[in-house]
C-alpha positions in Angstrom: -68.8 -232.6 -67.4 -69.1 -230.8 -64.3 -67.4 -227.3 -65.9 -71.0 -227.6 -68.5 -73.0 -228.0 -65.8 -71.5 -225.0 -63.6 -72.1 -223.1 -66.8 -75.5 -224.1 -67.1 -76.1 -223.2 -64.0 -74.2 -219.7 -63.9 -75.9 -218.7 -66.9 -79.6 -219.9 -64.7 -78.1 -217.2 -62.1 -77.6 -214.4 -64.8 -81.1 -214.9 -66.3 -82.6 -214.5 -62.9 -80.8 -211.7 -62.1 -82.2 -210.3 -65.3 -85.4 -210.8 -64.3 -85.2 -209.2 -61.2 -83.1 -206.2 -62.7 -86.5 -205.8 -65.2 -88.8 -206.0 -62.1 -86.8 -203.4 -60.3 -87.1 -201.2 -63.0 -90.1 -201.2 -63.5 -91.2 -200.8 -59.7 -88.9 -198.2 -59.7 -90.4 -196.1 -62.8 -93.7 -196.7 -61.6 -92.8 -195.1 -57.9 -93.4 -191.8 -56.9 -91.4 -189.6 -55.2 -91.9 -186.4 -53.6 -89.6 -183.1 -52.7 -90.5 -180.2 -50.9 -89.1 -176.9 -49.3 -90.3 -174.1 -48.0 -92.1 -175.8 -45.7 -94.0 -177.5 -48.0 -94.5 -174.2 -49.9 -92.6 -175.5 -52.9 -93.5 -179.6 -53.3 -92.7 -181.4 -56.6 -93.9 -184.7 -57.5 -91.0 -187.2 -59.5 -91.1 -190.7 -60.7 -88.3 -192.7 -59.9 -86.5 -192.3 -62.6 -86.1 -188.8 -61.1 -88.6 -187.3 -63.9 -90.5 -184.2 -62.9 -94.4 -185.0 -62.7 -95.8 -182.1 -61.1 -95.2 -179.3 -59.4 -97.1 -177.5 -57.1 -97.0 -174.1 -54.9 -98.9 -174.1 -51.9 -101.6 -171.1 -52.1 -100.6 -169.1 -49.2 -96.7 -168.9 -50.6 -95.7 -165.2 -50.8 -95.3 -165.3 -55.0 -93.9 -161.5 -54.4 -90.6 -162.8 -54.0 -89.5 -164.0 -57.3 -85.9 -165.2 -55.8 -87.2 -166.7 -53.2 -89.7 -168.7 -55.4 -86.7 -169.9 -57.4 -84.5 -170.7 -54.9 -87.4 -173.0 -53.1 -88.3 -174.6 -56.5 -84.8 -175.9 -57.4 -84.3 -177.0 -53.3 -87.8 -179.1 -54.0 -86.1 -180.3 -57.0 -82.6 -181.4 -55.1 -84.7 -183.4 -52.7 -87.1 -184.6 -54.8 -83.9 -186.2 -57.1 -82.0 -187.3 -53.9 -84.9 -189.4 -53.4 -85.3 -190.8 -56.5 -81.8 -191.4 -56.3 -81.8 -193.5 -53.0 -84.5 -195.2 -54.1 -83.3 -196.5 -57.3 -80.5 -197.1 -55.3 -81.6 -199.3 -52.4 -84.0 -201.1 -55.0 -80.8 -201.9 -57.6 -78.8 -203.0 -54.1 -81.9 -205.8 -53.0 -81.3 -207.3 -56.4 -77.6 -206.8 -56.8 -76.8 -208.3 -53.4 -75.0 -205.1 -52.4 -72.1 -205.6 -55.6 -71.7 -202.1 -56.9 -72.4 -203.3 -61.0 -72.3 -200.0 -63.3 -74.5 -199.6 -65.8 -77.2 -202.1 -64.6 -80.1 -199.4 -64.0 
């Protein structure tokens, strides 16, 4: 009897981790994330899914240099998705207990 009961109770421990998976995910979609460079002339705004949700250029940014401009948009970009990126990732680790478990976000 006691082999049911450990299954009964393993499969408790799976729906709860569910739950909590679900909650993170949606904390984590709802989160907002920012990247900048330049100084701040260059800032974009993601969720944290990593999604771009705004981007801004600060008014005194020399818009002359088109290279430049580029180059600081897709550095704002890079940080902005790091930090969705670690924060999808601490969030997935509170739940997960630290176990590394592919495909669960």
């Amino acid at each position: 009897m006691s082999g049911l009961g450990d299954m009964g109770n393993l499969l408790r421990q799976a729906q709860e981790m569910q739950r909590e998976m679900d909650k993170a995910r949606a904390e984590v979609s709802a989160a907002r994330v920012n990247g900048t460079a330049g100084g701040g002339a260059v800032s974009v705004e993601l969720d944290g899914d990593g999604m771009v949700l705004r981007v801004t250029i600060a008014p005194d940014a020399d818009l002359s240099d088109r290279s430049m401009l580029e180059d600081l948009m897709l550095a704002a970009l890079r940080d902005g998705i790091g930090r969705a990126t670690r924060l999808r990732e601490e969030r997935l680790s509170k739940v997960t207990g630290g176990l590394n478990l592919p495909g669960l976000f």
